[in-house]
N, C-alpha and C positions, 0 to 999 in steps of 0.2 A: 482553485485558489492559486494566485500566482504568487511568487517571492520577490520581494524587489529590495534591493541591494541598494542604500544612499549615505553617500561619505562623503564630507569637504575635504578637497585632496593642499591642505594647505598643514605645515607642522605649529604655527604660530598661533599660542591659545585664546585670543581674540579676535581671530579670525574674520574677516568681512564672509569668505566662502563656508566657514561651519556656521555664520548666523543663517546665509541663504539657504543652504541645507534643509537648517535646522528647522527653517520658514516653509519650507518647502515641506517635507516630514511634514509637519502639521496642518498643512493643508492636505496632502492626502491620508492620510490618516482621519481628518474629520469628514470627508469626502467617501470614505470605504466602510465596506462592512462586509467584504467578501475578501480580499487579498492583505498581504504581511507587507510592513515596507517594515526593514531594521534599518536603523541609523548607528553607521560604525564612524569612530575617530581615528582617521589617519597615523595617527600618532602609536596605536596601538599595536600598529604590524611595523615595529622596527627592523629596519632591512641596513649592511652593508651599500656603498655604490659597487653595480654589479662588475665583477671581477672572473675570468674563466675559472684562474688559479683558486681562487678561493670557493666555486662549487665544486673544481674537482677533490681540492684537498679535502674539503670538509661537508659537501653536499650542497643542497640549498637551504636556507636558514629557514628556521622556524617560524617567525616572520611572515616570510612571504609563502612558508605552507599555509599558513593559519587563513593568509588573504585568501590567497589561494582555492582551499577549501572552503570560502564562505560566497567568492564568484562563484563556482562550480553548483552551490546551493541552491542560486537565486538565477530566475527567470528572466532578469532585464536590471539593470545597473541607472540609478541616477547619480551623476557625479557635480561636485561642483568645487573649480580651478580654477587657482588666481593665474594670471597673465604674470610672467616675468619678463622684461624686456622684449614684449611684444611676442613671447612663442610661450610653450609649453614650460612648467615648472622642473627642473631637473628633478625634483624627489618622485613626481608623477611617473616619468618617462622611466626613470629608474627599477620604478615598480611593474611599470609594464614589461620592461625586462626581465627583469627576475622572475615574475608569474609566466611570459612567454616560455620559461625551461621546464616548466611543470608540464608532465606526460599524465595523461592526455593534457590537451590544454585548456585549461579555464573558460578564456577570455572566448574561445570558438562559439560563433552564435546567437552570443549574448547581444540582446536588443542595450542600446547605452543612449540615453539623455545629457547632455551636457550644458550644464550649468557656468558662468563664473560673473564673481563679484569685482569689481576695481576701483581706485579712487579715481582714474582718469574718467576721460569722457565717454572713451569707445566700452567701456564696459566688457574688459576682457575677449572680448572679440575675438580678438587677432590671435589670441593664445587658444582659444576653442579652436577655431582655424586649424592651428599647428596640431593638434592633440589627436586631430582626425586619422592624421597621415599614418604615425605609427598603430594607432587603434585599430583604423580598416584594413591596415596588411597583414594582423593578425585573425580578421575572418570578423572582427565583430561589427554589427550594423547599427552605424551610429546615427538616430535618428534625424532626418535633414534640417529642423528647424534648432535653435540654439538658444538660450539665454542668455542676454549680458545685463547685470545694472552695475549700470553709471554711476560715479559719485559716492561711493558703497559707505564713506565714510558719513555720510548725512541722510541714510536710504533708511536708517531702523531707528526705531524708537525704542525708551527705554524697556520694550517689553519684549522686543526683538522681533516685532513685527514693522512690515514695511511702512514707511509713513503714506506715501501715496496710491491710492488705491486705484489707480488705473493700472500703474504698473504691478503692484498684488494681483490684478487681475487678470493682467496678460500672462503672470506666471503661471495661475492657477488653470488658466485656460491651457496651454502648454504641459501643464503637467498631467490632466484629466485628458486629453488628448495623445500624450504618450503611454499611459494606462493603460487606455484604451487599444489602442495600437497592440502592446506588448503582448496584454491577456489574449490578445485573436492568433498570436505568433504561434504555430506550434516549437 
């Protein structure tokens, strides 16, 4: 049994990226009966912007032990990020910092899916894109294909599932597919 680790890395409680997540989780979860996927809220490992001063004076914050330890737990990571101004979310980036100071390191290894949600057309793209950079120089292998939906403000229905079921589909294939992948990883 593998652990799989799924979080919308957005702090905003309407989130278009905790709906896809949350969309996401439940498809593999109705899809499994062998592997854990938990669904954690960004929101929940409140972090400082990282500062040297402040882990020397005071360590690293609870926070991002908490994340920390719960990377460290799970087998393979599905993330899913909104696009700020075409790159990475400063709270994401953030966080990869601050878990990059945890000995040993977390993020070493860990297979990662990347998800994100946008109101524009490109569907976050270009912010997955960005996300790569800092992610694969810390060692983790972020799987080659990506997620984006387009439009995110017109993409769910009231039940917070996708309206169009081609693109449901293309995710679910992607997501059964990184599954897949991850559980053969040793």
């Amino acid at each position: 049994m593998a652990k799989f680790l799924m979080m919308g890395l957005s702090l905003r409680k309407d989130s278009y990226n905790k709906k896809l997540i949350t969309y996401a989780h439940r498809i593999l979860v109705a899809e499994n009966s062998v592997h854990q996927f938990e669904l954690l809220q960004f929101n929940d490992f409140p972090m400082p912007v990282y500062d040297g001063d402040i882990e020397t004076q005071n360590g690293i914050p609870d926070g991002v032990k908490q994340l920390g330890q719960k990377i460290t737990e799970a087998k393979a990571l599905i993330f899913s990020t909104p696009e700020y101004n075409g790159g990475i979310p400063g709270s994401f980036k953030n966080a990869i910092d601050w878990v990059s100071r945890i000995v040993p390191l977390p993020w070493s290894g860990k297979q990662l899916l990347l998800l994100g949600a946008s109101t524009g057309a490109l569907g976050a793209i270009r912010g997955l894109g960005h996300a790569r950079v800092p992610l694969e120089s810390i060692g983790i292998f972020v799987y080659p294909e990506m997620f984006g939906l387009s439009l995110a403000h017109q993409a769910f229905d009231e039940n917070g599932n996708l309206k169009e079921q081609a693109t449901g589909g293309r995710l679910k294939k992607l997501l059964l597919k990184f599954r897949d992948h991850s559980s053969e990883q040793k």
